[in-house]
N, C-alpha and C positions, 0 to 999 in steps of 0.2 A: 165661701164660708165666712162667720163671721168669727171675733178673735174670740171668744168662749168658742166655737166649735174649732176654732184651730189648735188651743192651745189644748183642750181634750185630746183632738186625734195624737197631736205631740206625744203627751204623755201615756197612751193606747201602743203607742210606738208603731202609728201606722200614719200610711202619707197624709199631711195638707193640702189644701190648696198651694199655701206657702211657707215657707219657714218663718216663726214666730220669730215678735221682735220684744224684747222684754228686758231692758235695761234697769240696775238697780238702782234708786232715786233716795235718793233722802236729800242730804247737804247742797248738792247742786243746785237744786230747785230753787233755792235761795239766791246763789250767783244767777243763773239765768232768769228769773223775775225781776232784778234789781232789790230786794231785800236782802239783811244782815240775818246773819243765824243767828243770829240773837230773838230777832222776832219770828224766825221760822219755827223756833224750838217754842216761844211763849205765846203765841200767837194763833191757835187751832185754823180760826178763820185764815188766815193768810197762807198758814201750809198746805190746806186743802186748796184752795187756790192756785198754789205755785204746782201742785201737782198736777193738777187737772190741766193746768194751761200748759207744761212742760211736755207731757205724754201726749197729751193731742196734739201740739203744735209738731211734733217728731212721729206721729201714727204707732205710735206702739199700740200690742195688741193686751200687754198684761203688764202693771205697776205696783211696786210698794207705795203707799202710803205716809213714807217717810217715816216709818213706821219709830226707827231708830233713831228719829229728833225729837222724842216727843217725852219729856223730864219725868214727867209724872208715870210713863211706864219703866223708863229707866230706874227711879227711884224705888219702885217697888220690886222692878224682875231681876235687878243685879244689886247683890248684898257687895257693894262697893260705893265709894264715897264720890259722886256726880261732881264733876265740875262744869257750870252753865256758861256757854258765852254771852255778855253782857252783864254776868254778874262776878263767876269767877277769873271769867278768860276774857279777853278782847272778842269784842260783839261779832266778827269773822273767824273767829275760830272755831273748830270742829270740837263737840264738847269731849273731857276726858273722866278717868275713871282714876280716882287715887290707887296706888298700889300698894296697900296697907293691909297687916291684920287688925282684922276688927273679931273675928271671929279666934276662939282657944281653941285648945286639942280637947277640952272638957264637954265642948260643945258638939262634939261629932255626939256622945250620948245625950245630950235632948231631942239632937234629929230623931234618933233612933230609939231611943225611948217614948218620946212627948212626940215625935211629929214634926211637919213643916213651918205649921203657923207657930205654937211657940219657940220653935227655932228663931223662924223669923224674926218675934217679935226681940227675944233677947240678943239678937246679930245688931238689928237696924234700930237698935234704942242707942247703941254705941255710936252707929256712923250717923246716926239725924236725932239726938236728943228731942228733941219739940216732937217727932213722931211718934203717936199713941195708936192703939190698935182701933182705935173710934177715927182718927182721922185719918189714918191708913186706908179705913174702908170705906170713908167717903170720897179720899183722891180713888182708890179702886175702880168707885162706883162713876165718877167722873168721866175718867180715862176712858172704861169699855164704854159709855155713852160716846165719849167722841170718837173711836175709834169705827166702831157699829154705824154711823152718820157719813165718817169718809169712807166708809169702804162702799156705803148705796151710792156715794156721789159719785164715784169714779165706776159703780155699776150702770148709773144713769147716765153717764156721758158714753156708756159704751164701749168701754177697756174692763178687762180683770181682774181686780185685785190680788196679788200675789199671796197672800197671806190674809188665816182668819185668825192665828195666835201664832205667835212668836214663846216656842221653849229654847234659854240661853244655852241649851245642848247637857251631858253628862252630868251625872253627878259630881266627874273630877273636874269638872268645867265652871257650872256653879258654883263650887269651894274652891275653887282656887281663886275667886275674885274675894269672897270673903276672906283666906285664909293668906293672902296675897301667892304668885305662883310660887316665889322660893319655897316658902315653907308648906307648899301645895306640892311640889318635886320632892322633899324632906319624908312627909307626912306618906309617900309614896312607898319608902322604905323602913320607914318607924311604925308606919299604923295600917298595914294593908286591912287588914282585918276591921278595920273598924270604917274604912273608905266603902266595902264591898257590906257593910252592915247598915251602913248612912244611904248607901246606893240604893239599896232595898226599900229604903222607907221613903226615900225622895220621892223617884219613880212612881212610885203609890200613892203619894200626896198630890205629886205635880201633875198628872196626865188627866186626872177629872177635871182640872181645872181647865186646861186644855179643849177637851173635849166640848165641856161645857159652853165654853166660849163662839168656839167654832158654831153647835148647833144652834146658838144664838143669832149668830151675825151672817150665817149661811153660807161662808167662804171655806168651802171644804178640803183647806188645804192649811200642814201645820210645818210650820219653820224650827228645823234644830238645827242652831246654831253649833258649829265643831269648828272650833283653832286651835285648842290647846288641850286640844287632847291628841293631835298629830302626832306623825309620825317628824316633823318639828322639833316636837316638844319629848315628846317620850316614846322609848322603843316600842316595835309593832306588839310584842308580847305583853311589853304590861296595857297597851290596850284592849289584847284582846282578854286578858284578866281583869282589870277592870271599869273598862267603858264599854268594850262588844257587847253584856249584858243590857243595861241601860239602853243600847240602841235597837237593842231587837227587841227589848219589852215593848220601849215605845212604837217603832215601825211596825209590828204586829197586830198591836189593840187599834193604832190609826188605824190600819189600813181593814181591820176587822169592822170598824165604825165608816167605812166606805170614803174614808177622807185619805191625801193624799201628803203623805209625807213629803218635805223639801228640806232634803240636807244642804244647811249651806256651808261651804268646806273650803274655809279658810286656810291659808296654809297649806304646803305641797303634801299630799295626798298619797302620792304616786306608790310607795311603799304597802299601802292599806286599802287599794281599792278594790284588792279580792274577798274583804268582810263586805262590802256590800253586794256582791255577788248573789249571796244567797239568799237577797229578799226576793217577795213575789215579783214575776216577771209586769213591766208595763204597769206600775203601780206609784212609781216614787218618781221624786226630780232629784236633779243631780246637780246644783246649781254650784261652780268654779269658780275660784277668783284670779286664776293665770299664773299663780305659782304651782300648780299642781299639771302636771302634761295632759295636755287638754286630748292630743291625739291619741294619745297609750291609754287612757280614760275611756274613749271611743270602744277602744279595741277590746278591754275589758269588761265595761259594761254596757258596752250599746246594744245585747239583747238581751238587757234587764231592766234599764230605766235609762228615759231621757235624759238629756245631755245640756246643761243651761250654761252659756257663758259666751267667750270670757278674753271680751278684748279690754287689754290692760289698760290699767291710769297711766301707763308710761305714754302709751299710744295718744289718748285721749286727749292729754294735756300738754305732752312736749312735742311728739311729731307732726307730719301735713295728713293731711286730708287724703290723699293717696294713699300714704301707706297705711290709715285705717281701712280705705277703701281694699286694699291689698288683702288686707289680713282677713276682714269679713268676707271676702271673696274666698279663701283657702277653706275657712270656718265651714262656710254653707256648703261648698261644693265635695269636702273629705268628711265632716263632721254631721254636715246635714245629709249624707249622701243616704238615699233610702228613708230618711225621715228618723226621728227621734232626735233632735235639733231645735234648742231655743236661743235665737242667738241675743248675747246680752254681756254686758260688760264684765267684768273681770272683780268681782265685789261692786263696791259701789263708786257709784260717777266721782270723779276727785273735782274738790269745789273748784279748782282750777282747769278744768277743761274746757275746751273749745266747743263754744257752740257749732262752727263746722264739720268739727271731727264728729259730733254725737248726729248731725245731720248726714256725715255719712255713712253710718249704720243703715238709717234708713232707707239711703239712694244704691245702699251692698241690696238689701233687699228686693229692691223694685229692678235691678239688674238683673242677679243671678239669684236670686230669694223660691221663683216660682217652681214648681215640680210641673214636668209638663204633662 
């Protein structure tokens, strides 16, 4: 098989040849090239490089595109204040997101009145003054050109691309970067009514966009981002009140438009993995970040949708080489057992990890990886 026919079977939830290898990339790529994230993030040319050379030098079979270093999507997909390394942060630093309101309680009625885009445009005139709706949609129009360029290149060296769009997950997910999360928790008990009214109109705004994308760039698979809307952050009922919606409109219409949803589910999980039960069988990824019980995960949805993850940055960067080898050995042989298994790190690679430790993912693979 090659890694587009393997990572398919994966997600079919029927055997590979071998258990897929599909590590999450962004920041690292920077460490292991020898460049500063500073240039990784302004630099197109150079990330796509760090990619392609990182993923092939380790054989993985499906890669981000670093997708989450890249300012100009950040700047437009989260109504939150960027901070860049080399400009804001020290040029090795992982970039951050201010935790500010920028957005009012007033403003929940233009979503839902007016819509996304003059939502938008009156959110992100507060946190980027100099940004106008003319050159918003020429960085737009920038961004999806570059994006669209790295994802053929890493089609052409022969890997996956994980992702043809990236949605930042919920509507309470969204606004709580605008509205910073306190008064995101606040607005949870003061304005339900108006969160499940905003929900509505997001939703309907946001997913053409999505679709659209995807059918462009031909990567039929769409990233929703979930952290804070966990069971973390807010009990399992007010999710299922007001984020469950949102994630079944989205997972339904994808998977209606033959693309494949990839929840990525930051944050322990474990409380909430019987809402994802009830999507279609062998349609969606399940991608982990090692806080959420990767085996009780198994058990509850491993004959619903694949299993992506999820050996930790503890592992990565502080321990040996054995004990990741240790651990991707337990992974493939309980996790992968019968297939629907991609094994892969635990969010993404920590810019401090060992190049040994990520090389032995691969050598977990080539030991106990194959189905016989």
């Amino acid at each position: 098989m090659n890694s587009h026919e393997r990572i398919d079977a994966a997600v079919a939830l029927e055997i590979p040849d071998r258990v897929p290898l599909a590590p999450l990339l962004d920041h690292w790529a920077a460490t292991y090239c020898g460049i500063t994230n500073a240039v990784l993030m302004t630099d197109g040319e150079k990330r796509i490089q760090a990619v392609i050379k990182t993923a092939t030098d380790f054989h993985w079979d499906m890669t981000y595109v670093a997708d989450t270093a890249i300012p100009g999507l950040l700047k437009l997909g989260v109504p939150a204040k960027l901070k860049v390394p080399g400009e804001d942060l020290p040029e090795n630093s992982t970039h951050q997101f201010e935790e500010k309101a920028y957005m009012n309680v007033e403003d929940y009625d233009v979503l839902i009145s007016e819509g996304l885009i003059p939502f938008l445009t009156t959110v992100m005139s507060r946190i980027y003054p100099d940004m106008t709706i003319e050159s918003a949609l020429i960085d737009l129009a920038a961004v999806s050109a570059e994006i669209t360029s790295h994802l053929n290149r890493v089609k052409e060296a022969g890997m996956v691309p994980a992702t043809g769009f990236m949605l930042l997950g919920t509507t309470f997910e969204f606004l709580s970067y605008a509205r910073g999360i306190t008064n995101a928790f606040m607005d949870i008990r003061r304005y339900p009514e108006k969160i499940r009214a905003a929900a509505k109109r997001y939703r309907e705004d946001i997913l053409p966009l999505a679709l659209d994308a995807v059918r462009q760039n031909g990567v039929k698979r769409i990233f929703i981002g979930l952290s804070r809307s966990s069971p973390t952050f807010i009990p399992p009922k007010v999710f299922a009140d007001l984020c469950l919606p949102d994630l079944e409109f989205f997972t339904h219409r994808i998977i209606e438009e033959g693309i494949t949803p990839l929840f990525h589910c930051d944050t322990d999980w474990t409380k909430c993995l019987h809402f994802f039960a009830r999507f279609p069988r062998a349609r969606c990824i399940m991608e982990l970040d090692s806080f959420t019980d990767i085996f009780n995960a198994k058990k509850v949805l491993g004959d619903t949708m694949v299993i992506k993850g999820d050996v930790p940055s503890t592992l990565t960067a502080g321990d040996s080489k054995q004990e990741v080898l240790d651990y991707c050995k337990r992974l493939i042989e309980e996790i992968g057992k019968g297939g629907g298994f991609i094994l892969s790190t635990g969010c993404s690679i920590p810019n401090n990890a060992k190049p040994e430790n990520i090389s032995a993912m691969t050598e977990a693979i080539e030991e106990w990886g194959y189905y016989s």
